[in-house]
Steps between C-alpha positions, in 0.01 A plus 500: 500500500392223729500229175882524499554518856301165558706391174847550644395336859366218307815469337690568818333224664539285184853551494552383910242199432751379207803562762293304782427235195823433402662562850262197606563268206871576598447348832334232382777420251748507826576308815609752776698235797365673853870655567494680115135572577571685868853664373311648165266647787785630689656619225198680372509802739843557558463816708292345777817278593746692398343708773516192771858489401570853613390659179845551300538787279446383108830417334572748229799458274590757199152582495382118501217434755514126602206319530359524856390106447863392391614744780316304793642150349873681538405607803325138622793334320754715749348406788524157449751290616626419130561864503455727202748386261787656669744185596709385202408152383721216534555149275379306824158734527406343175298249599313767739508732254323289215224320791432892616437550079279237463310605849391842416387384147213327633363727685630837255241470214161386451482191240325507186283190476356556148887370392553139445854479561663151453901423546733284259855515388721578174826430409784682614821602249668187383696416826281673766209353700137538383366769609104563696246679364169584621216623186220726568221526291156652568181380529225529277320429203564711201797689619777409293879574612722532220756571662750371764753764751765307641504646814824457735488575886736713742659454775910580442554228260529295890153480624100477349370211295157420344305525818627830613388653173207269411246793639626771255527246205144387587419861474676570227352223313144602572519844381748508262315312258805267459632122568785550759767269526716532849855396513647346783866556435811390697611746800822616605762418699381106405540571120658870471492696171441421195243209613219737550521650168576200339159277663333885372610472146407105508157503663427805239619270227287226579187738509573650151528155368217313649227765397237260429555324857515818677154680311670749333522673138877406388735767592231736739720428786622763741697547857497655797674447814513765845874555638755217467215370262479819311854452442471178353211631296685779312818213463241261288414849314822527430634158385173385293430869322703825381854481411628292786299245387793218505392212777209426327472642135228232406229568791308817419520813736219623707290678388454756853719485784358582848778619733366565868781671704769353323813415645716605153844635644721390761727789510228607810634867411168667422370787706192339645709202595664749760217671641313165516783283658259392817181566612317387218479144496771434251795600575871579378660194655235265451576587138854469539415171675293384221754608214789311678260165503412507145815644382834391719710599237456894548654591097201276395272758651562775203383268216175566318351145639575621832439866449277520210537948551859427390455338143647695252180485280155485598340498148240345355370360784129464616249754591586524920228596778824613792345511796628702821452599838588890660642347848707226340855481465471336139330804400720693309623174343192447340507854335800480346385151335186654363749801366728264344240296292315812425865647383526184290172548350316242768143636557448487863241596748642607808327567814612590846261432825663777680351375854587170494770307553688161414259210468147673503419261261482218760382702743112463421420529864534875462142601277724783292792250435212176380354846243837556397621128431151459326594791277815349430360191418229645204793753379683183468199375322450812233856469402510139438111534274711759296698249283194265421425441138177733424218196483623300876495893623143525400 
């Protein structure tokens, strides 16, 4: 009896020494600024200030449990004098708005330093500017990466760039096991709809045909995009694969689309759109706000390139990871995409963080949201390695 009790601690203790390992070779593959460094601290034991703040009651919402870490950045986020979300934005808060964007993204996510990351740009559609890019490719010898995501960022089609998301795409580079390509498209109200899906369908065009320049096998290309950039990642699905495959019938389709959160219907008439209207960091009007930038012309709003949910055919189009979050107002959105490609024969995995909300992925200050956009990152990962030809795979 006592061989296989020693046995089973020594595996026990095997199994935490691997965790410590690989926790430790993590840090050492990160650079932690002092403010992420003290808020991840905060943020690790919620309860403690939750209690200094005079201990509020955990939010509970059709049997969804929100995260007591996200819960004490609502709550800090309240108290603050920008306020929780609540105000509706304005055209002339723009400015504010995108500064305050590129603010917290220093300080929201550790940075993957085992990433060389280098920026360039690529032609735009014949009449359009170039457009900025920024490639990600690990480090390392003997660790090939096939294959290039095309990653676009959120931020309402009006705010983010390639600095607000470089974090994530440096961590999606480094454990995805694939070349990431991030695309700074034009904003809104500057250059409204269609410029961000047109720069979207461009930069992807330029990465399909430059495969040698980029590192990859010709045609392993996917794309991925969270919110607004979600959006214009299921539009490029669209246009380059299936049968609405008519702006660019000569560039190959992806072959995985990522879709964090995505913003894919503008009707805003979804169920979790009402009970989520404020409070949760996104809100209804900031979406209406957002919609009416990108789109002034409110009958563009129900066509597929705006609304990809609204196409009248979804088939044939690439395996999608559809990402959501039980506290956002996109939610329900984001089911009835996955349902749609699945009804048109679409293999999609679907899954719902049911105590999160609206942007966890950026939110890597909170220890369970940096888990969760690091399993996002490798499922990301698994779908893209299932479309390499057998001998790269091995």
């Amino acid at each position: 009896m006592d061989g296989p009790a020693v046995g089973e601690r020594g595996a026990r203790r095997s199994s935490r020494s691997r965790a410590l390992y690989n926790r430790r070779i993590q840090r050492t593959s990160e650079h932690w600024p002092l403010t992420t460094r003290l808020a991840f601290g905060l943020f690790a034991h919620p309860e403690w200030v939750l209690g200094l703040l005079g201990g509020p009651p955990r939010v509970e919402v059709d049997g969804r449990v929100l995260n007591r870490g996200t819960q004490l950045l609502l709550e800090l986020a309240n108290r603050t004098t920008a306020g929780g979300g609540s105000k509706a934005p304005t055209v002339s808060d723009l400015e504010a708005m995108r500064a305050q964007v590129r603010r917290i993204s220093r300080v929201a996510m550790p940075v993957r330093t085992d990433v060389y990351a280098v920026g360039r740009v690529v032609p735009g559609a014949v009449g359009t500017p170039d457009i900025p890019v920024r490639i990600y490719r690990r480090f390392g010898a003997g660790r090939p990466d096939p294959q290039t995501i095309v990653y676009y960022h959120g931020g309402g089609w009006v705010t983010g760039d390639l600095d607000s998301h470089d974090a994530l795409c440096r961590l999606l580079a480094a454990v995805s096991g694939c070349i990431v390509v991030a695309v700074g498209y034009r904003l809104a109200p500057e250059d409204p709809f269609p410029a961000a899906a047109v720069d979207a369908l461009a930069a992807y065009t330029w990465v399909q045909q430059n495969a040698a320049e980029v590192g990859h096998l010709h045609g392993q290309v996917g794309v991925m995009g969270d919110s607004a950039g979600g959006n214009l990642a299921a539009v490029v699905a669209m246009e380059t694969g299936g049968e609405r495959a008519e702006r660019a019938p000569d560039v190959p389709p992806p072959v995985a689309q990522g879709l964090v959160y995505p913003a894919v219907d503008a009707r805003l008439d979804s169920e979790s759109v009402q009970t989520f209207s404020d409070g949760f960091l996104l809100t209804r009007e900031s979406m209406e706000f957002f919609q009416t930038c990108y789109g002034p012309d409110r009958r563009q709003w129900g066509t597929p390139r705006f609304s990809p949910l609204l196409a009248d055919d979804h088939r044939g189009l690439a395996p999608a990871l559809v990402v959501t979050a039980g506290f956002d107002p996109l939610r329900d959105d984001g089911v009835r995409y996955a349902e749609a490609l699945r009804r048109s024969g679409v293999e999609v995995e679907y899954r719902c963080y049911d105590d999160q909300v609206h942007g966890f992925m950026g939110m890597g200050v909170i220890p369970d949201c940096l888990a969760l956009a690091t399993e996002v990152c490798e499922s990301m990962g698994r779908l893209m390695r299932r479309s390499l030809p057998a001998p790269a795979a091995n």
